[in-house]
N, C-alpha and C positions, 0 to 999 in steps of 0.2 A: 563923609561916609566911612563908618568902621569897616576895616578889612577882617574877615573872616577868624584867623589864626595866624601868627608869626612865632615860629622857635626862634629864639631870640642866638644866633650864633656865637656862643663861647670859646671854640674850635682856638683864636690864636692865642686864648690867654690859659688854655687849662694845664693846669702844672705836677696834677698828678693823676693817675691813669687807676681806670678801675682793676686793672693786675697786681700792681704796684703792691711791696709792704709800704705802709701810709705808714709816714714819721720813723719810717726805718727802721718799724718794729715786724717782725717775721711774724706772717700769719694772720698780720693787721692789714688784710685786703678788703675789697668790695667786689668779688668774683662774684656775691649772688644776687648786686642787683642787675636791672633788666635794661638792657641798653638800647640805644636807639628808639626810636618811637612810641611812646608806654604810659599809659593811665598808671596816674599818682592820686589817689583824693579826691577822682572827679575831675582832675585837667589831663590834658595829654603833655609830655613833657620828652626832648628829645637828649637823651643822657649819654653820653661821650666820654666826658671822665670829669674832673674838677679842679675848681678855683680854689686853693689853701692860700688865706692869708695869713701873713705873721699876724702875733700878739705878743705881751712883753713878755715871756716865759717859753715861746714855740723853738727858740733857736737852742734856749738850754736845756730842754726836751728831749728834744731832735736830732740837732745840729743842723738842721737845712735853716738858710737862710731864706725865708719867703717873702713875698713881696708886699706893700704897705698897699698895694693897690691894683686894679684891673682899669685901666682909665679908657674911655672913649670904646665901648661895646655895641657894637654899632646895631639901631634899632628899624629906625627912618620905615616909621608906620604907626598908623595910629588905632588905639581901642581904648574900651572902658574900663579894663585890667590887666595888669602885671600878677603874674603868680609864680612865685619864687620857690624853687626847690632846694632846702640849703640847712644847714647845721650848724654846730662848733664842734672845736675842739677845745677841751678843757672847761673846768666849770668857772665860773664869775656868781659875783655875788645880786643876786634878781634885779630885777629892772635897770641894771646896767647898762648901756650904750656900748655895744662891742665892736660898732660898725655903722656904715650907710651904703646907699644905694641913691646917687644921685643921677636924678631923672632929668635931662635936658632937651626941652621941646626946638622945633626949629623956627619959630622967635625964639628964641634964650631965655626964655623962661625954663625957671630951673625949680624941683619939686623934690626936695629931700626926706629920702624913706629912713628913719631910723632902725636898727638893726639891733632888738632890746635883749637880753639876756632876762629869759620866762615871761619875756613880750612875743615876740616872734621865733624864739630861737631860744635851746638849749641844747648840751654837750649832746652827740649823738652817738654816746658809750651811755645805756640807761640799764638801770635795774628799775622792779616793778613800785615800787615807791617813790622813785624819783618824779620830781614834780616836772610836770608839763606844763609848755607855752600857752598862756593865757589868751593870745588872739592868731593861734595858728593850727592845724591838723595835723593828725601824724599822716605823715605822706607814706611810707614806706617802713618795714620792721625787719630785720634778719641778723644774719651771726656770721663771723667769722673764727676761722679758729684761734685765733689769741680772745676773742670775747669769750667763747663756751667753753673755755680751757679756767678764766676766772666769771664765770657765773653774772655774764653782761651780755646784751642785748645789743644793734644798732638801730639807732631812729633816725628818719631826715624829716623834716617838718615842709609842708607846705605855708606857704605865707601869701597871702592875697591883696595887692596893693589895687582901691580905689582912684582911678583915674579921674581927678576934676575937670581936665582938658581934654573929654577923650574924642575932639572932633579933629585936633592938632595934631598935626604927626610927631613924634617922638623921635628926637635923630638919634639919642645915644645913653646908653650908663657909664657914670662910674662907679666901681666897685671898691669900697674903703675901708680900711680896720681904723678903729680907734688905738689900738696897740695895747688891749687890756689884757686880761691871763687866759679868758675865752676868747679865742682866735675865729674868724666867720669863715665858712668855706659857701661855696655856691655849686651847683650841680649841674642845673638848669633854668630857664626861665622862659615864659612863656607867655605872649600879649593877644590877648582877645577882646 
């Protein structure tokens, strides 16, 4: 039997905070999204702060060393979907693999989400002509003031992963970069 709603808890892996100047740039916040319990796209999603992982260019960017990974996110429930709130950082050349989201049921069956650059995911610094994700929605749109200081917008995309097992319970994610020049961050996620 599917269980109604699970906010999938990110709470011990998130590493940077929606106050926070992101990437250590002044004014590169996320002060105006909407925290805690909130319709994104159609899902409810429970937003806290976020997963920045490295890519091969984030460190000399930044200078923050971030992590290659979020590993064992704990699930332990089952449904017929996963829907991911999440972004990049930086752009990558399309359909690039910038990342996964490896889904581990409890037989060990294991179901790997790719994480595609203008698949699921593009940089979430957009101007109006920038091309958009091919199999995913904009979840969310706003500015900060280092975006509306240089004539940029922020997107975070919703992604909705098909469950083939959705009678099994799901124990766990892990969260992975590939280490390309688009970096994947994660926001929330949520199993229904």
């Amino acid at each position: 039997m599917c269980q109604t709603r699970i906010f999938i808890d990110l709470s011990e892996f998130l590493n940077t905070s929606l106050d926070e100047n992101i990437h250590d740039k002044l004014g590169n916040d996320l002060k105006e999204v909407p925290r805690g319990s909130n319709e994104f796209a159609g899902t409810l999603f429970d937003v806290q702060g976020l997963i920045q992982l490295s890519g091969s260019i984030s460190k000399e960017k930044t200078g923050i060393d971030f992590p290659s990974e979020a590993k064992k996110i704990a699930v332990n429930g089952n449904g017929k979907q996963i829907s991911f709130l999440h972004g990049s950082s930086w752009h990558e050349k399309g359909h690039t693999v910038i990342g996964e989201y490896k889904i581990r049921f409890i037989n060990d069956h294991i179901e790997i989400v790719p994480i595609v650059y203008e698949g699921n995911v593009v940089d979430w610094w957009f101007m109006p002509n920038d091309k958009l994700p091919l199999n995913a929605v904009v979840a969310w749109t706003g500015e900060n003031e280092r975006t509306r200081s240089q004539g940029y917008q922020i997107q975070f995309y919703k992604y909705t992963w098909i469950n083939p097992l959705p009678n099994i319970e799901i124990k766990d994610i892990d969260f992975i970069t590939t280490e390309m020049e688009s970096a994947p961050f994660l926001i929330a996620a949520t199993l229904e």
